[in-house]
N, C-alpha and C positions, 0 to 999 in steps of 0.2 A: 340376615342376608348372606355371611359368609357361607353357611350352609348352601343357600342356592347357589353361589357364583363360584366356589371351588372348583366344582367339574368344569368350569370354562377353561381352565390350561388345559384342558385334554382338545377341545375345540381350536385350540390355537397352536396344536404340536405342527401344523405343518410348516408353517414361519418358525418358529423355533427351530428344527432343524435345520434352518439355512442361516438365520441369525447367529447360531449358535455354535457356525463352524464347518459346518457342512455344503460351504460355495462350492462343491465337486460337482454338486448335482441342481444346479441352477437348471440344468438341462430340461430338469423334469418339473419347473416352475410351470403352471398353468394359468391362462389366461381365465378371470372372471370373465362371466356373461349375463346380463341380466336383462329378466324376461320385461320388459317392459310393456306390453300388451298386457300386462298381467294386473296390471294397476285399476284398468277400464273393469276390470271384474270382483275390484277389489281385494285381489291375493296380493297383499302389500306386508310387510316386516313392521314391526312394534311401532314405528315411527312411521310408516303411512309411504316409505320406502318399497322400489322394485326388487322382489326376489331376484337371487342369482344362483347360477350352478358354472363348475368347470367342469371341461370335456377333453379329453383326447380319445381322438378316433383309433378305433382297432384298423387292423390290416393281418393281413394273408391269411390263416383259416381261423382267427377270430374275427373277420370284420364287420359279420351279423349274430354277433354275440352282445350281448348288454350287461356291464354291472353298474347299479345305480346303488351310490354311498349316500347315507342319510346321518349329515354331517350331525354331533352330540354338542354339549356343552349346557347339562342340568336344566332347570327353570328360573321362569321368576310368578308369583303366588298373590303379590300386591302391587300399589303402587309405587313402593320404593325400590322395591329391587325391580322390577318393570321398570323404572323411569331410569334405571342406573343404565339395563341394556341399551338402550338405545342411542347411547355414547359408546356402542365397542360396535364389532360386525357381528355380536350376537341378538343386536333388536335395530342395525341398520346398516344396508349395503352399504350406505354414506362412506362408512370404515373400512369395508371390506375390498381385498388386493390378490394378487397372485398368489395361489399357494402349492406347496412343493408335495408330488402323489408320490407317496411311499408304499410300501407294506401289499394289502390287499388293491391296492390303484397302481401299483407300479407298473411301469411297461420294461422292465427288467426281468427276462424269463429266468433267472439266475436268482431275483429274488422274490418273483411270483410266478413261478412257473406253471398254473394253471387258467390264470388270467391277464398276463401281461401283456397281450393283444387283439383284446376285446376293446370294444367301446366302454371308458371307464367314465364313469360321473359321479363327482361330487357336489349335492344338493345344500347347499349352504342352510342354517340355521338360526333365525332370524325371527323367531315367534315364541320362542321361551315356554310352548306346552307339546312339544313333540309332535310338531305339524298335526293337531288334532284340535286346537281351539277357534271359536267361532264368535267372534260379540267387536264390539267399540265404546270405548270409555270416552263420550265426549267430553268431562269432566278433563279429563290429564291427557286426553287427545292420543290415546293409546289404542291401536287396531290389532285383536288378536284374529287373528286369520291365518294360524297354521295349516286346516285342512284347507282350504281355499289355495295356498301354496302350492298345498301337494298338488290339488287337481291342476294347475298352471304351469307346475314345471314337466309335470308327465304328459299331459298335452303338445306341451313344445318338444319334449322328447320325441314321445309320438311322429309328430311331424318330420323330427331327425333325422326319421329310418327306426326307430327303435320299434315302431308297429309291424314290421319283418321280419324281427329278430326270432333266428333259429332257438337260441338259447338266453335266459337272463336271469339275472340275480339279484335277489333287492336285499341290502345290508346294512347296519349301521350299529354303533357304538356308543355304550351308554346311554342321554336323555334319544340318541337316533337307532341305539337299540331298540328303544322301546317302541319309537315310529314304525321301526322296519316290520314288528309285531301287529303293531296298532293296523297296520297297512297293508300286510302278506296278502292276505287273501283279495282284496283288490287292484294288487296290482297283477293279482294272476289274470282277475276279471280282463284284464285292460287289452290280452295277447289273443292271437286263435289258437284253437283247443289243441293245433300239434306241438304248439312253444312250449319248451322245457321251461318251466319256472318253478324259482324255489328262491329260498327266503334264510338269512343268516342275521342270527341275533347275538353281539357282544357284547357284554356286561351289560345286559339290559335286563339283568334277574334282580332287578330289587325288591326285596323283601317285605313283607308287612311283618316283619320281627320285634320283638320286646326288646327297649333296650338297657342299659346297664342299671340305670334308672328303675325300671319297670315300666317306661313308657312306651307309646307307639309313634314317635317323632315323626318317620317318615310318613305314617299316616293323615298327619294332621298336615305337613304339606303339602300332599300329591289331593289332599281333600279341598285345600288353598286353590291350588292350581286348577282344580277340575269346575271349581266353583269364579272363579276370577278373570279364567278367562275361556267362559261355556265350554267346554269340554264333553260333557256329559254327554251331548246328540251325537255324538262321533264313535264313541264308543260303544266296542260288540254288544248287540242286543241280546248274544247269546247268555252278557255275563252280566249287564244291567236289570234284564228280567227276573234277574236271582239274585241281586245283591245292590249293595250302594255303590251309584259310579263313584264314587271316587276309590272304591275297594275294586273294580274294575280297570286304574289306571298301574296297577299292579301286574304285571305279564303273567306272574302264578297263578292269577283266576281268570285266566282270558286263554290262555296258550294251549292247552287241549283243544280247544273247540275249533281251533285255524286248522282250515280244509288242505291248505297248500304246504308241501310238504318245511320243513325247517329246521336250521342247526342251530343250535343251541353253543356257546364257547362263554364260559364263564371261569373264574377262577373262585375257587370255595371260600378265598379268603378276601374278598374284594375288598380294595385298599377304599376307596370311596366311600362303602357301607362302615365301615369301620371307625374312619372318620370324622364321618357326619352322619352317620345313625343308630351305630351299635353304639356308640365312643363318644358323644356328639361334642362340641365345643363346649356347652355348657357344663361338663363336667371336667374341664381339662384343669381343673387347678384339684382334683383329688386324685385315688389311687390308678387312674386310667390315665393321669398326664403326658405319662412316655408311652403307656403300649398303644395309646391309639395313634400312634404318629412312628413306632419302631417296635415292630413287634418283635423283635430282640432284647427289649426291655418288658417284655411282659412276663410276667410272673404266671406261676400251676395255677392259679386259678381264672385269671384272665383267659390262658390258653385254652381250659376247660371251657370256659364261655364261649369262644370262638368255637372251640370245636363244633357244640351246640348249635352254632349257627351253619358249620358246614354239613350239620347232618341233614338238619334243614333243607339246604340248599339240595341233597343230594336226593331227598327225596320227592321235592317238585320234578330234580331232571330226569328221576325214575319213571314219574308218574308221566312226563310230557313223553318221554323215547319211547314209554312200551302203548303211548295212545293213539299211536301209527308208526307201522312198518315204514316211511320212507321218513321221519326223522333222524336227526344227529345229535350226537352229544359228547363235547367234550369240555371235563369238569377238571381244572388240574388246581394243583394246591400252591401255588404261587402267590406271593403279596403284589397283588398289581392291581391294573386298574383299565382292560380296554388291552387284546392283544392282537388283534383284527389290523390297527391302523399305526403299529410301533413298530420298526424294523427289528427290534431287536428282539420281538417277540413271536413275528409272523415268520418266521422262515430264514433258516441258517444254519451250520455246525453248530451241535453243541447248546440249540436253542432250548427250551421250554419242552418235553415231551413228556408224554406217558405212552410207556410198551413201543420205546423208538418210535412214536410217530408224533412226529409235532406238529403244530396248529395248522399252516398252511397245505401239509400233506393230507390231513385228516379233513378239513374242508371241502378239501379238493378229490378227496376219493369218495367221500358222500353224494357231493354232486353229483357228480360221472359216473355213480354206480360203481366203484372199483370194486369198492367193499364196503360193508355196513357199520356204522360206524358208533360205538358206541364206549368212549374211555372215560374212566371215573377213574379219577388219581389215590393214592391212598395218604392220611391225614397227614400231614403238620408234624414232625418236618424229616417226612422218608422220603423226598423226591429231592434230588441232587440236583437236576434238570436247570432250576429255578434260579441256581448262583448268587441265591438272596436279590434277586431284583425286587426294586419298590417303586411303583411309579409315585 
């Protein structure tokens, strides 16, 4: 279960920055809303709970622009770690409260300066398979109805004014990275044919990697998930027709085939993968106890394993950027974990780059057509940029 519920602090950084000291910007604390009509349709959260989303409205020449955040926070696979969410806001609105829009939701042009005055929304997270499952456990009384979610809250969107939108963006981070993938190409469907739409995925590249072990960990639980709670009918046909869905809830054999264009922001070393699936807990009491938790403590061979994994990783973003001209990609060599939704990673002096351009400039020149954008960081550990950040 640890393994599923780690990435939940990543789901929960927007309280944390206010809890944690940051009362400066209470300002940009956002009111929940939740779809309550959504329930009659049955797009209800693990516990049979009304989805919700926050909104702050754009103005002056963003204020028919759209970015819709598809909040992360890993899975759950069974009934125990199922039956766990639905005691947090990640399997019941029940929990869930105001939260503080940083980073890529900012309305601080200072620290989003290509979208801090669009309509921002954050799609809360509440179904534990990346808005993509379909079924009900009357046994333990558990509703997975993530795609049913999605169609609920884009609908009320819809409704918003978002069906006008000149421009929009659909994004998300980690398990809502993998949403934002799972989902590009239908929420282009959702616009008329003159709306710019495009699609940004963060750390949503998890791997089907071997790991220290010799095993395929993450395989056998993204196999869980896809199996536990229906998954499988949701998932691209382009890549079920050729393969096992559950090897389809993998973005690396799905993400060529998304027609709407897409950024890609990953870091080669992802702290998460490392963690819990190169590294996984179950080997933390042998020779990986410290590197998979400080990779300052990992030793030439460890590091050579990783490397391994970032070559990997470099050659899916090869193979996604050159499988259409209007993709993005950028790959930097940082130990983190999700750089979309951390201020101190999306935009600032001195942040995170490769070739002077950091995350939020490179994002933002993609979109808009500045310039094409394509940066692959070099190995472990030539980039200064990074200042040893670990999430």
């Amino acid at each position: 279960m640890k393994f599923l519920l780690r990435i939940g602090f990543l789901a929960l950084i927007s309280t944390w920055w206010v809890d944690g000291g940051m009362g400066a910007f209470t300002d940009l604390m956002v009111d929940l809303t939740l779809v309550k009509s959504a329930v009659a349709k049955g797009a209800v959260c693990l516990d049979g709970s009304p989805p919700g989303y926050h909104i702050q409205r754009g103005f002056g020449s963003g204020a028919n622009n759209w970015l819709v955040d598809l909040e992360g926070g890993g899975w759950c696979s069974d009934k125990w770690s199922c039956q766990y969410r639905i005691k947090t806001p990640l399997g019941s609105s029940k929990y869930m409260e105001k939260i503080f829009f940083p980073a890529i939701l900012s309305n601080r042009s200072e620290e989003n300066p290509d979208f801090y005055n669009w309509n921002r929304v954050r799609v809360r997270y509440c179904d534990g398979a990346s808005f993509a499952g379909e079924g009900y456990n009357k046994e333990l009384g558990l509703y997975f109805r993530g795609q049913r979610i999605w169609s609920a809250v884009m609908e009320e969107l819809m409704g918003l004014g978002m069906s006008s939108a000149k421009q929009a963006l659909l994004s998300g981070c980690s398990a809502g990275g993998v949403a934002s993938a799972l989902h590009c190409d239908n929420f282009r469907a959702l616009f008329r044919p003159q709306t710019i739409v495009k699609c940004h995925v963060d750390a949503g590249l998890f791997l089907d990697y071997v790991d220290v072990s010799g095993q395929r960990g993450l395989r056998s639980v993204f196999d869980s998930v896809v199996t536990f709670q229906g998954v499988a009918q949701n998932l691209p046909e382009s890549c079920t027709s050729r393969m096992n869905a559950s090897l389809c809830f993998f973005p690396e054999n799905f993400l060529n085939g998304i027609k709407t264009p897409m950024f890609l922001l990953n870091t080669a070393y992802d702290t998460w993968q490392i963690e819990n699936s190169l590294a996984p807990v179950s080997v933390k009491d042998g020779p990986w106890k410290f590197c998979r938790l400080n990779y300052t403590k990992c030793d030439s061979s460890q590091i050579e394993f990783l490397q391994g994994f970032r070559k990997r990783m470099i050659t899916v973003a090869e193979s996604f950027y050159q499988s259409k001209a209007t993709n993005g990609v950028f790959i930097n060599s940082c130990f983190t974990h999700g750089q979309s939704v951390l201020p101190g990673t999306w935009h600032g002096k001195d942040y995170p780059s490769i070739e002077n351009k950091g995350v939020a400039q490179s994002v933002g020149d993609w979109y808009f057509n500045r310039s094409k954008v394509k940066l692959i960081d070099c190995p472990y550990p030539c980039d200064t940029t990074c200042h040893n950040y670990v999430s």
